[in-house]
Every structure is written in C-alpha cells, then in structure tokens.
ROVOMAR-978417 format. One record per residue (C-alpha): residue number from 0; residue in three letters; x, y, z. Coordinates in Angstrom, 1 decimal. Example, Ala and Ser with C-alpha at 12.3 -4.5 7.8 and 13.67 -1.06 7.14 Angstrom:
# ROVOMAR-978417
REC pos code      X      Y      Z
REC   0  ala   12.3   -4.5    7.8
REC   1  ser   13.7   -1.1    7.1
# end
This chain:
# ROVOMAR-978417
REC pos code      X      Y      Z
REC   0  unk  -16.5  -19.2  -33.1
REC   1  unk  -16.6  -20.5  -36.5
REC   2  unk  -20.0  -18.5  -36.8
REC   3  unk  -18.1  -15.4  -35.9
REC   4  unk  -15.5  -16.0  -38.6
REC   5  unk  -18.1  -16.6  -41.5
REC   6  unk  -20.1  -13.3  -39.9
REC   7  unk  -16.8  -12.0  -40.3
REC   8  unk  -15.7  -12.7  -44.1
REC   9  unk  -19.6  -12.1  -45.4
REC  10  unk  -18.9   -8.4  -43.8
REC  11  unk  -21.7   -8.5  -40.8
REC  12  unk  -19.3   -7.5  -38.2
REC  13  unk  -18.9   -3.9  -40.2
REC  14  unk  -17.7   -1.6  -37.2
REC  15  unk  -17.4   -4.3  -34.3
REC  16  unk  -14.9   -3.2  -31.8
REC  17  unk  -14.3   -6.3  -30.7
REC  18  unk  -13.4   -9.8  -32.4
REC  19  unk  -13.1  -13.2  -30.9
REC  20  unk  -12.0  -15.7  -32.4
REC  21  unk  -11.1  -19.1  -31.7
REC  22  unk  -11.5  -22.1  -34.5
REC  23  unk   -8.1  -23.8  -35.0
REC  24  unk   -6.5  -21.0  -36.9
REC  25  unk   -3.4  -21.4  -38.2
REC  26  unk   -2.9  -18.0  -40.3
REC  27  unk   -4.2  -14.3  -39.3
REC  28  unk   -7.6  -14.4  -41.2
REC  29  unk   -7.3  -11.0  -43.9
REC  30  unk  -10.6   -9.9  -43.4
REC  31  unk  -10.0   -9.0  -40.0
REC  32  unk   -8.4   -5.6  -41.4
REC  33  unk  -12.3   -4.7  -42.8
REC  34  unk  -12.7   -3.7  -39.1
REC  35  unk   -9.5   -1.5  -39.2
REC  36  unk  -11.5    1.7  -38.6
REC  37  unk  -13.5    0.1  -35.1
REC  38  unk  -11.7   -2.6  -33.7
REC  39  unk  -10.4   -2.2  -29.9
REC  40  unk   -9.9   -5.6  -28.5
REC  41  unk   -8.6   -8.7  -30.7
REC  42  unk   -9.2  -12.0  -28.7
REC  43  unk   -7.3  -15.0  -30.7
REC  44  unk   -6.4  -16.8  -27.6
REC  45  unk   -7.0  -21.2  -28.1
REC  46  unk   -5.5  -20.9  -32.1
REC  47  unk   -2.4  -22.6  -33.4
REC  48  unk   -1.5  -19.4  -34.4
REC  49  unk    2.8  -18.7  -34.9
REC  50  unk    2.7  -15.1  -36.5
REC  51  unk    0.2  -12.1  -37.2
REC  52  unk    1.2  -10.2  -40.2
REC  53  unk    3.5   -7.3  -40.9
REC  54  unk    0.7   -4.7  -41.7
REC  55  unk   -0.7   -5.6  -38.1
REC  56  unk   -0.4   -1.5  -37.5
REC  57  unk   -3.0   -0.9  -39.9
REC  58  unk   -5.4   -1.7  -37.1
REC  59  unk   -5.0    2.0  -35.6
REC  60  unk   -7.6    1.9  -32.9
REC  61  unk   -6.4   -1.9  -31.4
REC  62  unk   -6.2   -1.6  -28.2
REC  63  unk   -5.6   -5.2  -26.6
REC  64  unk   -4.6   -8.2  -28.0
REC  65  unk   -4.8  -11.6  -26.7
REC  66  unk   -3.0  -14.5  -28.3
REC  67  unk   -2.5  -16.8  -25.5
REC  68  unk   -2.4  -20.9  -25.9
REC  69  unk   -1.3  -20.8  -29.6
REC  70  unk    1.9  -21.8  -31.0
REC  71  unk    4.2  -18.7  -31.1
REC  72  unk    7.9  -18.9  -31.1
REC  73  unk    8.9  -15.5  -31.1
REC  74  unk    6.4  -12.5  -29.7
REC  75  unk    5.6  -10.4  -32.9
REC  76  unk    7.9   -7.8  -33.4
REC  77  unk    4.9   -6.0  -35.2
REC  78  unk    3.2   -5.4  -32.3
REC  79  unk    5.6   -2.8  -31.1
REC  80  unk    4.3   -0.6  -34.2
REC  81  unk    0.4   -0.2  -32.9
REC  82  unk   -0.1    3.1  -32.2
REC  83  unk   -3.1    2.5  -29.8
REC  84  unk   -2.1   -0.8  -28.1
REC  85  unk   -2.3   -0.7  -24.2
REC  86  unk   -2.7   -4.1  -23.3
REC  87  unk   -1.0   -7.7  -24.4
REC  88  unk   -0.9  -11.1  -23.8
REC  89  unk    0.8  -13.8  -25.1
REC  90  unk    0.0  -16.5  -22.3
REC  91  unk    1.2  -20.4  -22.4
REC  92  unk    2.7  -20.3  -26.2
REC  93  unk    6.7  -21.6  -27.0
REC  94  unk    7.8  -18.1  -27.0
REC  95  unk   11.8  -18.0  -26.2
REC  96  unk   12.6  -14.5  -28.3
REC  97  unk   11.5  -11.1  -27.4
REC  98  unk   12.5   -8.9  -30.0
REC  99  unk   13.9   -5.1  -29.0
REC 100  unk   11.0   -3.8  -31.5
REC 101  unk    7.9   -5.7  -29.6
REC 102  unk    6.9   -2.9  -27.3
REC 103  unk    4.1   -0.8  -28.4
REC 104  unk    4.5    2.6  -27.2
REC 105  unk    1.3    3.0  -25.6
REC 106  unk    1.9   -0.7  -23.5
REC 107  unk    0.6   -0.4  -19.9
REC 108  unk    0.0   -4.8  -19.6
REC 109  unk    2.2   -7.4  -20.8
REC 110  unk    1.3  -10.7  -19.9
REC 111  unk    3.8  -13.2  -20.9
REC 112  unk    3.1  -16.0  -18.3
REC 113  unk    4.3  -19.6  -18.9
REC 114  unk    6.6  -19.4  -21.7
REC 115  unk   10.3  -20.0  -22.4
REC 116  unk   11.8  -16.8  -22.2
REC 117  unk   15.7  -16.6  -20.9
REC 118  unk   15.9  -13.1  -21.1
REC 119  unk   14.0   -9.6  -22.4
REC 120  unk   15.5   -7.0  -24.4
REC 121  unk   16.6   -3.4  -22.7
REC 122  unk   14.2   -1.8  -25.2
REC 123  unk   11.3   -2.5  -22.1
REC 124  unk   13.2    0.4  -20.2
REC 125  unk   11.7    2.8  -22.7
REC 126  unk    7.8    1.6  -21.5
REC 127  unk    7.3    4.4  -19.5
REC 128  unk    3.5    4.0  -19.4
REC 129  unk    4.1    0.0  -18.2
REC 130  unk    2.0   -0.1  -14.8
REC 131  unk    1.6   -4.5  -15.0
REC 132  unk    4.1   -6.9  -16.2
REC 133  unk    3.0  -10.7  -15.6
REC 134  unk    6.1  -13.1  -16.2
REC 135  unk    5.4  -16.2  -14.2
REC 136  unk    7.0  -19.6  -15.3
REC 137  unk    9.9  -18.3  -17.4
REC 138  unk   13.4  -18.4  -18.1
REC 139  unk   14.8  -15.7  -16.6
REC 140  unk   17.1  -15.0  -14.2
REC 141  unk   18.0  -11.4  -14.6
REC 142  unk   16.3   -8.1  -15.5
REC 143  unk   17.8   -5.8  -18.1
REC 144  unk   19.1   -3.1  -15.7
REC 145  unk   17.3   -0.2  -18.0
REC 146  unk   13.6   -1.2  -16.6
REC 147  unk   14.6    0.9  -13.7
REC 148  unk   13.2    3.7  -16.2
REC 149  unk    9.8    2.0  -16.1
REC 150  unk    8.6    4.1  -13.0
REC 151  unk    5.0    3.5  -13.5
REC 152  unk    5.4   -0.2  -13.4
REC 153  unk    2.9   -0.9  -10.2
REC 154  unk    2.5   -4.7  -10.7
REC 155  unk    5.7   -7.6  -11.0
REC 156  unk    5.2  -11.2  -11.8
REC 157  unk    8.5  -13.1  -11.7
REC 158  unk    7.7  -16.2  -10.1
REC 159  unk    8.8  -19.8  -11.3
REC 160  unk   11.9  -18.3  -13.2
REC 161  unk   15.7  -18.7  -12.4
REC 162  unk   16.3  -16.0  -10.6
REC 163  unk   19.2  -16.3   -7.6
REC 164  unk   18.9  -12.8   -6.6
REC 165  unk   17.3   -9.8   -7.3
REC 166  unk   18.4   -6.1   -8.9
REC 167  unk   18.3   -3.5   -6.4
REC 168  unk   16.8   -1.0   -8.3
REC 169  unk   13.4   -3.1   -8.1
REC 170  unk   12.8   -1.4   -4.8
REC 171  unk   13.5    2.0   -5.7
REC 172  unk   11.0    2.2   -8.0
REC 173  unk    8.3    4.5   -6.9
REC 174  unk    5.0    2.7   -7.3
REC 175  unk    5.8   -0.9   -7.3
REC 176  unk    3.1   -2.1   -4.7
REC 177  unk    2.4   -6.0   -5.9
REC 178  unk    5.3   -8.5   -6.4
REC 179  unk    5.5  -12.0   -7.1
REC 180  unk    9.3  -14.0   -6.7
REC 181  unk    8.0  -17.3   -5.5
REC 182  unk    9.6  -20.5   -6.6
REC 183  unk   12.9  -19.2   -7.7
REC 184  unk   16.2  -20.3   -6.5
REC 185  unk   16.4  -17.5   -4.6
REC 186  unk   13.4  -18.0   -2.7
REC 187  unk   12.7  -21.6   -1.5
REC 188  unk    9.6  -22.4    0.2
REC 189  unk   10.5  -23.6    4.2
REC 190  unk   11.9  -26.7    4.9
REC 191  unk    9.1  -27.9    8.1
REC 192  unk    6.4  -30.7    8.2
REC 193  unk    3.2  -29.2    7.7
REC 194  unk    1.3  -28.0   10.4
REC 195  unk   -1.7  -29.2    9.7
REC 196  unk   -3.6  -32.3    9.7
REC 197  unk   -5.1  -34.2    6.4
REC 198  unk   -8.4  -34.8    5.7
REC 199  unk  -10.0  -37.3    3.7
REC 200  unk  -11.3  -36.5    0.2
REC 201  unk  -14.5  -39.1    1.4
REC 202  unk  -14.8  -37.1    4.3
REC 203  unk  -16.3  -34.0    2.6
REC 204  unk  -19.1  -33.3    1.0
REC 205  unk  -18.6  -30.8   -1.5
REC 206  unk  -21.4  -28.2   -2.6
REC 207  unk  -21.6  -25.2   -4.5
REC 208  unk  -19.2  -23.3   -6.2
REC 209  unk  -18.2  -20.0   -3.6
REC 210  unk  -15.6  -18.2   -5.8
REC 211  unk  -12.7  -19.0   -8.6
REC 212  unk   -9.4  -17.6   -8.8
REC 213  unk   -6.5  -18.1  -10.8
REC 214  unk   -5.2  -20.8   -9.1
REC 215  unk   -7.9  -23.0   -8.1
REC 216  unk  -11.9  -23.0   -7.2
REC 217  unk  -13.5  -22.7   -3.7
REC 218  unk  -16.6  -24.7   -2.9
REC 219  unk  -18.8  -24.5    0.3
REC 220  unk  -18.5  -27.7    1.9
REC 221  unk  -19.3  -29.7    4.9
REC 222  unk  -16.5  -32.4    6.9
REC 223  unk  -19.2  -34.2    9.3
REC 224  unk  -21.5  -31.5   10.6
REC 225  unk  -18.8  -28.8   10.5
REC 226  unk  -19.5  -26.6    7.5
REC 227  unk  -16.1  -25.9    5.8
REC 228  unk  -14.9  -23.9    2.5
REC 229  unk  -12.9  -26.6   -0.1
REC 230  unk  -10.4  -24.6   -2.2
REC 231  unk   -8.9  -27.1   -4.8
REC 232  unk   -6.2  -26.0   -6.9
REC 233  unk   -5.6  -26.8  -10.1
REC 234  unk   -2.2  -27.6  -10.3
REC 235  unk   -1.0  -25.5  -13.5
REC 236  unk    1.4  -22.2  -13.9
REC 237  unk   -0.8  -19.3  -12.9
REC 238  unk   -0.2  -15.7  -13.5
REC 239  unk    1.5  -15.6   -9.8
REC 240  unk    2.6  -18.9   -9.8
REC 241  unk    2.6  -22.2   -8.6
REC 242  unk   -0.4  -23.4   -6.7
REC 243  unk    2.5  -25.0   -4.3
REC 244  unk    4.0  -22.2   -3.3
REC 245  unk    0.5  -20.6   -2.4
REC 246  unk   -0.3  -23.7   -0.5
REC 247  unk    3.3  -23.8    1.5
REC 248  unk    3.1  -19.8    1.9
REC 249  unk   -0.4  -20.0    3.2
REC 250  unk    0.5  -22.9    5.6
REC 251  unk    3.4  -20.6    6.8
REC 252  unk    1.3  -17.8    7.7
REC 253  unk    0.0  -19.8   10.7
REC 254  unk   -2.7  -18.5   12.7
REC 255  unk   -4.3  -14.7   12.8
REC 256  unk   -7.2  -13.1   13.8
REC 257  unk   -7.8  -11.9   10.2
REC 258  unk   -6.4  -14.3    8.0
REC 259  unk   -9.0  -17.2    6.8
REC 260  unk   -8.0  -20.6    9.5
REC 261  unk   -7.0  -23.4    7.4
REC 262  unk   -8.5  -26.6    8.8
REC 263  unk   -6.6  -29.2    7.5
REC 264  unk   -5.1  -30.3    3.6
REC 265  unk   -6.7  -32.6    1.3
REC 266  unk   -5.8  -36.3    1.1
REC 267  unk   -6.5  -39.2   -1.2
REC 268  unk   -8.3  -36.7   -3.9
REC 269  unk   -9.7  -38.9   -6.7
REC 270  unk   -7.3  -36.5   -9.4
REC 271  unk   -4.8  -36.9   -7.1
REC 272  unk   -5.3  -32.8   -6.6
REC 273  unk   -4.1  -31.1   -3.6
REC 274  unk   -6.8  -28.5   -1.4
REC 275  unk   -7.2  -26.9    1.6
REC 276  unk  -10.2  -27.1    4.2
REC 277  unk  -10.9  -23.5    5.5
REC 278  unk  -13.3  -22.1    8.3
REC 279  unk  -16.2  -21.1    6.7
REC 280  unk  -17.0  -17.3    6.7
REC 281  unk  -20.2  -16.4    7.8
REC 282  unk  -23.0  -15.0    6.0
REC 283  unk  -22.5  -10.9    5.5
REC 284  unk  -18.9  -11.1    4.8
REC 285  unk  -18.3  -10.3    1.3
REC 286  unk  -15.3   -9.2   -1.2
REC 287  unk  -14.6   -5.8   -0.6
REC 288  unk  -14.5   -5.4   -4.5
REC 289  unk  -13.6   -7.1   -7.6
REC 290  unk  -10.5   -7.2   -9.2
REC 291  unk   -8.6   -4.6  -12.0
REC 292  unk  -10.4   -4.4  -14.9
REC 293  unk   -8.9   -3.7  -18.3
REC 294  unk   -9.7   -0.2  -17.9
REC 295  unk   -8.4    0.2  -14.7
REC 296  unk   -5.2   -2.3  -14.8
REC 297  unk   -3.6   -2.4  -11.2
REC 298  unk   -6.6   -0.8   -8.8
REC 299  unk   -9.8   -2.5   -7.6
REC 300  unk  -12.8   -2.2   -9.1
REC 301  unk  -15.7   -1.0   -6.6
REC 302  unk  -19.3   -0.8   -6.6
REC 303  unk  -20.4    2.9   -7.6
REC 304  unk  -22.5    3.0   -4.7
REC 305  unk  -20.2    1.5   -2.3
REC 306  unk  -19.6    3.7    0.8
REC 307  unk  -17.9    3.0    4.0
REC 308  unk  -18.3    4.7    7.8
REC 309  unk  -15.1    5.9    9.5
REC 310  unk  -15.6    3.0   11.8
REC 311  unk  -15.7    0.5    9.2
REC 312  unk  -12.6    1.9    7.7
REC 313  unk  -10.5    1.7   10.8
REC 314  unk  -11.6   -1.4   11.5
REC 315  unk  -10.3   -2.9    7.8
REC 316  unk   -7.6   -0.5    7.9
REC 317  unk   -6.3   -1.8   10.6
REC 318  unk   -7.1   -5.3   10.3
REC 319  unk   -5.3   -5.7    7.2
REC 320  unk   -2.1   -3.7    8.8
REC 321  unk   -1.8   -5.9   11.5
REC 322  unk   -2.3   -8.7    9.2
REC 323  unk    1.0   -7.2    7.0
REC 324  unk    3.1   -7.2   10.5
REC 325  unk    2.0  -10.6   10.9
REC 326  unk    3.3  -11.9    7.9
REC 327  unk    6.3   -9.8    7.3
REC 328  unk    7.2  -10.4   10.6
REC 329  unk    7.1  -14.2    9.6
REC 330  unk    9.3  -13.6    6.5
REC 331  unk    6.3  -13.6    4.1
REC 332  unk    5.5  -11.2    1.2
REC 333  unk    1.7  -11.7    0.0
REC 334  unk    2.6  -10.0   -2.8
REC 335  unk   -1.5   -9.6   -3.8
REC 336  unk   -2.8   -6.8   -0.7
REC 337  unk   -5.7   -5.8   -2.4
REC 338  unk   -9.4   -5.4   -1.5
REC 339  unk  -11.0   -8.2   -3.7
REC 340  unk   -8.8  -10.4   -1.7
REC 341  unk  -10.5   -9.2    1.8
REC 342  unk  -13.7  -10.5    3.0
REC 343  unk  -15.8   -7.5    5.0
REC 344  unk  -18.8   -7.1    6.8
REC 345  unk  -20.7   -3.7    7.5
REC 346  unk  -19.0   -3.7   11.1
REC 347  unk  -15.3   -3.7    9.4
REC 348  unk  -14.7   -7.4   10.3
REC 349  unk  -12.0   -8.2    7.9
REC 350  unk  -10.2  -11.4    6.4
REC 351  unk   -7.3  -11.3    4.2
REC 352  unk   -7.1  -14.6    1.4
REC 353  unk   -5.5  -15.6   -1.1
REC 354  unk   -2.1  -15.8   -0.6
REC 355  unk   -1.2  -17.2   -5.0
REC 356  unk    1.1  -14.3   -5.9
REC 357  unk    2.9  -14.7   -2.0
REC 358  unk    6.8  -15.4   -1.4
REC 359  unk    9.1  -16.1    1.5
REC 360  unk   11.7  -13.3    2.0
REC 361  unk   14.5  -14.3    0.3
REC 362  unk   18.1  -13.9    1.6
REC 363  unk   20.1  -11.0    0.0
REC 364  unk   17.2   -8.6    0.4
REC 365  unk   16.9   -6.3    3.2
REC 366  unk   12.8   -7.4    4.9
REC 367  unk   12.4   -3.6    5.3
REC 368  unk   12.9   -3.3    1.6
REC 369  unk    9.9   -5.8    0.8
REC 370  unk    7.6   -4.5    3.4
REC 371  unk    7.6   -0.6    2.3
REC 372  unk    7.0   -2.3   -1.4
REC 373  unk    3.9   -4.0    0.5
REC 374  unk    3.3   -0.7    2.7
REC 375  unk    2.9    0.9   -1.1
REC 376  unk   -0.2   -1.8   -1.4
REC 377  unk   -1.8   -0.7    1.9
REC 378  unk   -1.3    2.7    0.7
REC 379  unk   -3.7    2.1   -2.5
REC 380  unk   -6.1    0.2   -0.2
REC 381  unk   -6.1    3.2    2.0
REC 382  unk   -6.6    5.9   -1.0
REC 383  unk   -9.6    3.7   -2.3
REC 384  unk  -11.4    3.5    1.5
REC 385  unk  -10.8    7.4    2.3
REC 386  unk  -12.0    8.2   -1.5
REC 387  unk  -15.5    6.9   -0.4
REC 388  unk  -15.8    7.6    3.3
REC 389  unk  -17.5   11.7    3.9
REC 390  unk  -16.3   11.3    7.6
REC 391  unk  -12.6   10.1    6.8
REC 392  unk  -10.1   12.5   10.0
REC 393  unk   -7.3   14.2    8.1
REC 394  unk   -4.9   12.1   10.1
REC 395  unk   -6.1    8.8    7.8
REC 396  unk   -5.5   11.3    4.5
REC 397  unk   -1.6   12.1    6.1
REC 398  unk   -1.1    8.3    6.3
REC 399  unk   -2.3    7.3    3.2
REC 400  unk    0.0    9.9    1.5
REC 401  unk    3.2    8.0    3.6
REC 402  unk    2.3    4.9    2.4
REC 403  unk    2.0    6.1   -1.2
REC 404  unk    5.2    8.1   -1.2
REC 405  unk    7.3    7.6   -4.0
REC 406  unk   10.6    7.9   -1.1
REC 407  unk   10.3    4.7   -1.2
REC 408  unk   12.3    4.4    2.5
REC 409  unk   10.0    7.2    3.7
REC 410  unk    7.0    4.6    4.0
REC 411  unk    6.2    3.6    7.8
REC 412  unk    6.3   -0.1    8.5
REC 413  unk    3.1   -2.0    9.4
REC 414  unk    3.6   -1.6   13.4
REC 415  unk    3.9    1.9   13.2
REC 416  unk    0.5    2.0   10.9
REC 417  unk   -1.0    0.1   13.4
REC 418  unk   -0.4    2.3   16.2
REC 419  unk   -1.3    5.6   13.9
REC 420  unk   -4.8    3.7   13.3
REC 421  unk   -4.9    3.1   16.9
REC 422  unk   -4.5    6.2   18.1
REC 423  unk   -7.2    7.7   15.6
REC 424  unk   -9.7    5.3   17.1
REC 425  unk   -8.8    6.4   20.0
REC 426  unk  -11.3    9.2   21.7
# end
C-alpha cells in the first residue's frame, strides 16, 4: 500500500476509479482530490484515520467509501454532502455521534457494525433510497420513529445492541425481508443444555478450506473414518452478530430434512475456539449463488448461465418453505433466507445453512409478524428461480407476487406455501 500512495503523489494513478489505501494514515492524504474527476470507490479501511476533510464533496463521482478499523469518533458529517455516494462503511472504529448532516442523499448501504453508537439522528428517515442498514454491536436501544419513511430499506442489522423491544412500524415496512435482533435484551438465546454431544479437537483431522463466512471458516474434515465439515468461528462481532448466538440458534433448530445435521460441538480447541462438526454434503451439491454484490446490494448474485427445470424449482421451493415452518414454528427467525446460503444439486435437493444473522422470537412481537417479514425473503428467492426457469406454471408467478406484497399481512405463512407448492407438483 505504501507503493500505491507514492504511485499516488508522483500522479500515476491519473483517472483510477478506485484507490486503496492502507499505510498507517493518520490524515486524509491531499493528493487523493487529483483523482476527483474518476474516482468511484475510496478503500481506507486498516488506517488510524479520525476525520476526512471538509471539501470531501469535491470528489463528485465517489461512490463508496470504506473507513472501517481506524480511529473515528464521530462519523463525518461531510459525507452527507457527496452527491454520488451509494455505499458506506465505517466498521469497528470508536464512533459514538452520528451527526443529523451524515447521510448522503444517494445512500443505499450504511454499515456501521461494532461501534459505540447510543442512538441515530431522525435525519435517516429522509434515506429514501436506503435498501441495507448493518448495525450489529452497538448502543442502541431504540429507532428514531421517522425511519418508518425508509420504505426501501430491505436489509436490518440490530443485533448485539440494547434493545428491550422493538417499534411496530418495523413490520409495516414493505420490503424488509432480512432481519437480524439477536443478543439483545429482548431476545435471549434458550435456557437448555445442548443437545449435542462434544467432540474432541484431537479427534479431527482437519483439511481443506470448504468456504468462509462472516463469522467463521468451514474445513472438510474427518472424526475417525466418518468424513465431517469443521466450521470454526472466530469469535468477534460480525455484521449479524455474535458467533454465539449463531451457534445456540443453530443448535435450536434441531433436526430437518433440509437443514445441514450438526454432529456434535468442538471441545478442548487449542485457541480455546468454539465449532461445530456437520454431516458432510456430498459431492454435486453446491451454493445456489453468491452473495449481494456492491452493485446489486440485497439480492443474490447468479451465474449468467444458471438455469433451473420446473422440477428443480419445486423441489428448492419447497424445501426451503418447509424448512421456514420448521423454524418459525420453533420460535426461530434465520433472518439470512437467501440462495448463497442453500446447498443444491441438479435434482433440487436442498440444504439451508448458516444460521449468523438468526434470532429467537422475542416476546412482545406477534410470530406471524416475523414470519411474513421472512415470507418477504422466500418471496425474492422465488422471483430469482422463476426469472430463470422457461417452464415456471403461472401458479408459482401468483405466489411469488404474495410473498412479495408490500400488504405486509397479505403474505401466506410457510404451511400454506407448502401446500400451494404441493399442489403444483401435483399431476
């Protein structure tokens, strides 16, 4: 990085539309404003950065911003006056003010994860473009009343705050689909011994890396001759939360035909982390697509040649619905339904994981209320199958459209989408 920042000041990033920088820096280097007339994305996340300056507007055509893990106090009030900006993040800083001015108009992600913020200004009501809002391991335990303007808002991370209850409004708006409220005092985490027996750390063998998520990394594996998948977590605030209340929710979720088994939990790790020892998913299952882009924010990013049969989509569709009875039916709110957490084969087999952004139903909100906020992610899983199936009956293309209404108390409950699916299987 200290390569790009010398590249930088002798003028050899003329028209770069992105910069990333990350070298200690403890003031907004000048030169940066040489690429005024380019620059889309500004990365200074890993700096000891506490302010960007006043003229930060100049940059006309920044789009996103990172600043995460540097030393800010206050988000920038500055920030609010890009013209172009779409996308911020001010992850794991000191940040305890957010100033009424801080929203830029254009602002469709604001990632303020692991910070110390006790409460945000009403001035977020007038985000009206806001689709993702990430505010895991704050201070808060109330929402201004005027973000139930922000009807775009799709995504809500609230986990690890202080909430005891929750405004009403938050389920009225229209296309909030992905939630997060775990370990708030609202929501505790079930009082029961686990369910599940321990496993020694020296009983494993652990091989390759199979995937990586926010909250920890999942290795193939073997426990004798059994061959096992190893998910380790990693024990810090995430963007849903803490890797504890994804272990307890996913312990909770006991057993299903489509949810990954869980073999047993980790003991006697050398780093003291905790894990979890899954059944290992066959060869030809694979994510059914990979997560939101920058671009694309809140939806699923798929292969442009991906294409399912009618068959295969029934058989997810309704996997994954009777998976959301399961849970809800359990008091659990995955709070993450989205294809790149599903493992597929070209049958329609199905497995839903990752359970990092899911929360118990907490008293004080009616379960009916949390599962049509769920439906609304089924919905978008739906609209992203039938988009790329030629054969899809107009009876799936009704369905979607009740799961995506924006009445919110219009959208059918998972048992009733069940036994739609079923009866469009049906000969």
């Amino acid at each position: 990085m200290t390569d790009t920042l010398s590249l930088l000041r002798t003028g050899k990033l003329a028209g770069a539309t992105r910069l990333d920088l990350a070298c200690g820096l403890t003031e907004f280097p000048r030169e940066i404003f040489d690429l005024a007339e380019s620059l889309e994305v500004l990365n200074l996340t890993d700096n000891r950065l506490s302010s960007l300056p006043g003229d930060l507007h100049r940059l006309s055509k920044l789009k996103i911003l990172f600043c995460s893990s540097n030393e800010f106090r206050e988000l920038p009030a500055v920030i609010g006056q890009c013209p172009a900006l779409e996308m911020v993040a001010f992850k794991s800083n000191a940040i305890a003010k957010v100033p009424e001015e801080a929203f830029a108009p254009q602002l469709r992600w604001l990632i303020l994860t692991d910070n110390q913020i006790p409460e945000l200004p009403a001035s977020i009501g007038r985000c009206h473009r806001l689709q993702k809002l990430m505010l895991a391991g704050n201070r808060l335990s109330a929402l201004p009343a005027e973000m139930a303007n922000c009807h775009a808002l799709e995504l809500l991370r609230l986990s690890a705050n202080r909430f005891g209850s929750l405004p009403p409004w938050l389920f009225s708006l229209p296309r909030l689909a992905w939630l997060a409220i775990s370990g708030n005092p609202m929501s505790p985490s079930p009082d029961h011994a686990d369910p599940i027996g321990k496993i020694g750390w020296n009983e494993l063998q652990i091989h390759e890396v199979l995937g990586e998520g926010a909250s920890g990394t999942i290795h193939r594996a073997t426990w004798g001759e059994r061959l096992v998948a190893v998910k380790i977590f990693k024990g810090a605030m995430t963007s849903d939360g803490l890797p504890a209340d994804e272990m307890a929710a996913c312990l909770a979720a006991g057993s299903h035909p489509h949810l990954i088994p869980i073999v047993g939990k980790i003991a006697n790790h050398p780093q003291a982390a905790e894990g979890l020892v899954m059944e290992f998913i066959p060869d030809g299952f694979s994510s059914l697509a990979a997560a939101p882009s920058w671009e694309s924010c809140t939806r699923d990013v798929y292969d442009p040649d991906t294409r399912f049969g009618c068959d295969a989509l029934l058989g997810i569709a309704g996997s994954m619905a009777k998976v959301g009875s399961h849970l809800h039916a359990g008091g659990i709110l995955h709070g993450d339904l989205y294809a790149h957490n599903m493992l597929a084969n070209a049958a329609g087999e199905c497995y839903l994981g990752d359970f990092g952004a899911a929360s118990f139903h907490p008293p004080g909100v009616p379960a009916a209320a949390l599962e049509r906020l769920e439906v609304r992610a089924f919905g978008c899983l739906l609209e992203e199958l039938v988009d790329r199936c030629e054969d899809a009956p107009p009876a799936l293309r009704e369905l979607r459209d009740r799961c995506l209404s924006a009445r919110v108390a219009e959208r059918p409950p998972f048992a009733e989408i069940t036994r739609v699916l079923e009866d469009i299987v049906r000969p």
